[in-house]
C-alpha atoms as one frame of an Amber mdcrd trajectory, in Angstrom:
protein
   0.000   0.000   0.000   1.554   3.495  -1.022   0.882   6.194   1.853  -1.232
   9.529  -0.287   1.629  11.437   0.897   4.835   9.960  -0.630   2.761   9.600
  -4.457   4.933  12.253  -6.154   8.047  11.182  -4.479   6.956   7.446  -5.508
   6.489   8.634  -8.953   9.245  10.226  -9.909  11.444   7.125  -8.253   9.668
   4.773  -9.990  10.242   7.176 -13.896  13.956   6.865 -12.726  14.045   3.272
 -12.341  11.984   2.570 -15.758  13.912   4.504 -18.139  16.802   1.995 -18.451
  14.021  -0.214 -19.753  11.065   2.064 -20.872  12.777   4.765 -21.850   9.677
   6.911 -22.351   7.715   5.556 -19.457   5.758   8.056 -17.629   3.983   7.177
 -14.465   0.718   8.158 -12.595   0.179   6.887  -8.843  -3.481   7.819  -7.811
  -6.927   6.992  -6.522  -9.977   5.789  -8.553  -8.070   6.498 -12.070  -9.152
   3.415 -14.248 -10.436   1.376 -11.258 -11.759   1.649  -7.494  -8.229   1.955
  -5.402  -4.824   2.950  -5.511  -3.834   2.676  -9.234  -0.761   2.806 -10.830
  -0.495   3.832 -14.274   2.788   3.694 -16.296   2.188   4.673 -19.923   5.243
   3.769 -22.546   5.382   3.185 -26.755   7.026   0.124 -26.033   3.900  -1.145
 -24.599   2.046  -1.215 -28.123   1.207  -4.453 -29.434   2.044  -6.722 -25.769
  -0.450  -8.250 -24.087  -1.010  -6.959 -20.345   1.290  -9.720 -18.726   4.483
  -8.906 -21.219   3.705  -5.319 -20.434   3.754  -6.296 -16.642   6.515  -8.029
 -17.318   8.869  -5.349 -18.993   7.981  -2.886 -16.424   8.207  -4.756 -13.289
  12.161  -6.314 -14.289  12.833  -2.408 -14.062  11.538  -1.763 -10.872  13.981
  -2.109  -7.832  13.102  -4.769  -5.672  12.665  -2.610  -2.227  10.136  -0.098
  -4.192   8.195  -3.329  -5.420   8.338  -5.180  -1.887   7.452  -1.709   0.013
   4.734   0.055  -2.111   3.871  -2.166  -5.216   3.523  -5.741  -4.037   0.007
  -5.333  -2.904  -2.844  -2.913  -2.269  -2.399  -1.367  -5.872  -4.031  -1.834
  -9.464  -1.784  -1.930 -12.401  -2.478  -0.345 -15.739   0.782  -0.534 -18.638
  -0.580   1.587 -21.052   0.522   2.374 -24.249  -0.188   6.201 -25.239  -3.899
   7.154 -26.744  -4.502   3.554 -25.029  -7.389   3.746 -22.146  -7.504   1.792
 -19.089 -11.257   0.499 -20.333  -9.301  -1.050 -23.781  -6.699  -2.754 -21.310
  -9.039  -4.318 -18.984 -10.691  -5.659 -21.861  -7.685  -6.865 -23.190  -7.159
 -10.800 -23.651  -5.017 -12.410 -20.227  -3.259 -16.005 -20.460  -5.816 -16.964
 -17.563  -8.367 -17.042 -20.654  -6.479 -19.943 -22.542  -6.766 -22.723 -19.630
  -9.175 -24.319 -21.289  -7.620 -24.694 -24.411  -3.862 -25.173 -24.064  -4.206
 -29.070 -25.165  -5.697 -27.817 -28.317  -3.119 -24.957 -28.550   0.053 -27.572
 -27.963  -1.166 -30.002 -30.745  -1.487 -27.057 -33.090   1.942 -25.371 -32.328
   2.975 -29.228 -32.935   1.131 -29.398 -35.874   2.898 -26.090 -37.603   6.298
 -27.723 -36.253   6.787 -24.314 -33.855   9.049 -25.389 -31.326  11.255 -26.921
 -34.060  11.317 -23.524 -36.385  11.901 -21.421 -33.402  14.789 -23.622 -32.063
  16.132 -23.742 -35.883  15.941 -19.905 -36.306  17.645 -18.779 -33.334  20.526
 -21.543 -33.665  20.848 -19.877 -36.863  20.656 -16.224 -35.742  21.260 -16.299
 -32.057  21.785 -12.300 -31.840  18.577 -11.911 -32.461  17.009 -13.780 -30.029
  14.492 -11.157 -28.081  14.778 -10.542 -24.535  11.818  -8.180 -24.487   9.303
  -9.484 -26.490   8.049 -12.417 -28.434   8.827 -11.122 -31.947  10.536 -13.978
 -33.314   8.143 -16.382 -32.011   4.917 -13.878 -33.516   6.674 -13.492 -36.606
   6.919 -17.707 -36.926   3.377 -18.124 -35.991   2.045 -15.721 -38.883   4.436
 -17.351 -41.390   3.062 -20.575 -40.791  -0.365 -18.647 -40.950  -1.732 -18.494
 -37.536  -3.228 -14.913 -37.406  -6.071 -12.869 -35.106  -7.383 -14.363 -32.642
  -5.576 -18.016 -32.972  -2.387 -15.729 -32.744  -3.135 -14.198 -29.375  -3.806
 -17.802 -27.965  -1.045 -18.721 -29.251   0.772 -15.924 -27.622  -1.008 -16.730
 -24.150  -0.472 -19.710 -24.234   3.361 -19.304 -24.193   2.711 -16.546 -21.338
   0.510 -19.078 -19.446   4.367 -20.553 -19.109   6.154 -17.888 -18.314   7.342
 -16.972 -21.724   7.171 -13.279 -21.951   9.657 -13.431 -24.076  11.661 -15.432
 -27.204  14.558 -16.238 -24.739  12.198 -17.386 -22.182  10.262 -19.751 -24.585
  13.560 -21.081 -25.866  15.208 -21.186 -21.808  11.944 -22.271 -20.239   8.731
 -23.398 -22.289   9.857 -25.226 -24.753  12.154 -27.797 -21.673   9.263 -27.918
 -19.903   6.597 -28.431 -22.334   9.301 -31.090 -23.599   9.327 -32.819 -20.160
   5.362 -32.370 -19.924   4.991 -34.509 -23.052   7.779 -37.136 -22.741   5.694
 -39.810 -22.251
């Protein structure tokens, strides 16, 4: 919970802390903003086109650890907004939560379009480019192999759903454990 009094001070630690990764990131700590409570509202380009949990993500890696335990671990709504973007649209935005139900279907179809096996090919190949902040190589292999709208943002949560915010983390994380899952 973040005392009304130390808001600005709060603010202005937290705009410090998120430039190194958000470079534009500018923050609003206040009441009743987008939703009953303290909210916190940290708006940023680099936002556009993530889903709320990458957002999350980016922004809370950036955050020192004593600011997160003391004021940010509980008692507060988050909002990582990208600009023009209101906290209505991200609310209504798709979460990895919304998947459960269907990651069976969403593992034989990644299967299916040989994913895991292009991924792991393209990055051997180009290692540099492996993404750290996003999931761009692992979008842009999905719409070759023409998964688009809606199947694309399952496909997307469902990778989230295990903890792969990101290409490196799919390649680290998801695609062992999935491997280990399904070894049977």
């Amino acid at each position: 919970m973040i005392p009304k009094h130390e808001y600005e001070r709060l603010r202005r630690k937290l705009e410090s802390a998120l430039e190194r990764q958000l470079e534009d990131a500018q923050v609003q700590i206040s009441d009743d903003l987008h939703y009953r409570g303290t909210n916190l509202v940290i708006t940023s380009k680099q936002f556009r086109g993530l889903l709320p949990e990458q957002r999350y993500y980016l922004a809370v890696r950036a955050i020192p650890s004593d600011l997160y335990e003391r004021y940010l671990r509980g008692g507060v709504v988050w909002f990582e907004l990208a600009p023009g973007e209101s906290g209505r649209e991200y609310m209504r935005m798709p979460r990895s939560d919304d998947v459960e139900a269907q990651v069976p279907a969403l593992y034989r179809r990644l299967n299916q379009i040989r994913f895991f096996q292009t991924l792991q090919r393209t990055l051997e190949e180009r290692p540099a480019d492996i993404s750290t902040e996003d999931l761009s190589w692992t979008r842009q292999i999905l719409i070759d192999a023409g998964v688009r709208g809606e199947e694309l943002t399952r496909c997307l949560l469902f990778f989230i759903r295990h903890g792969g915010f990101t290409d490196a983390l799919v390649v680290a994380d998801v695609i062992p454990e999935l491997a280990g899952e399904h070894a049977a």
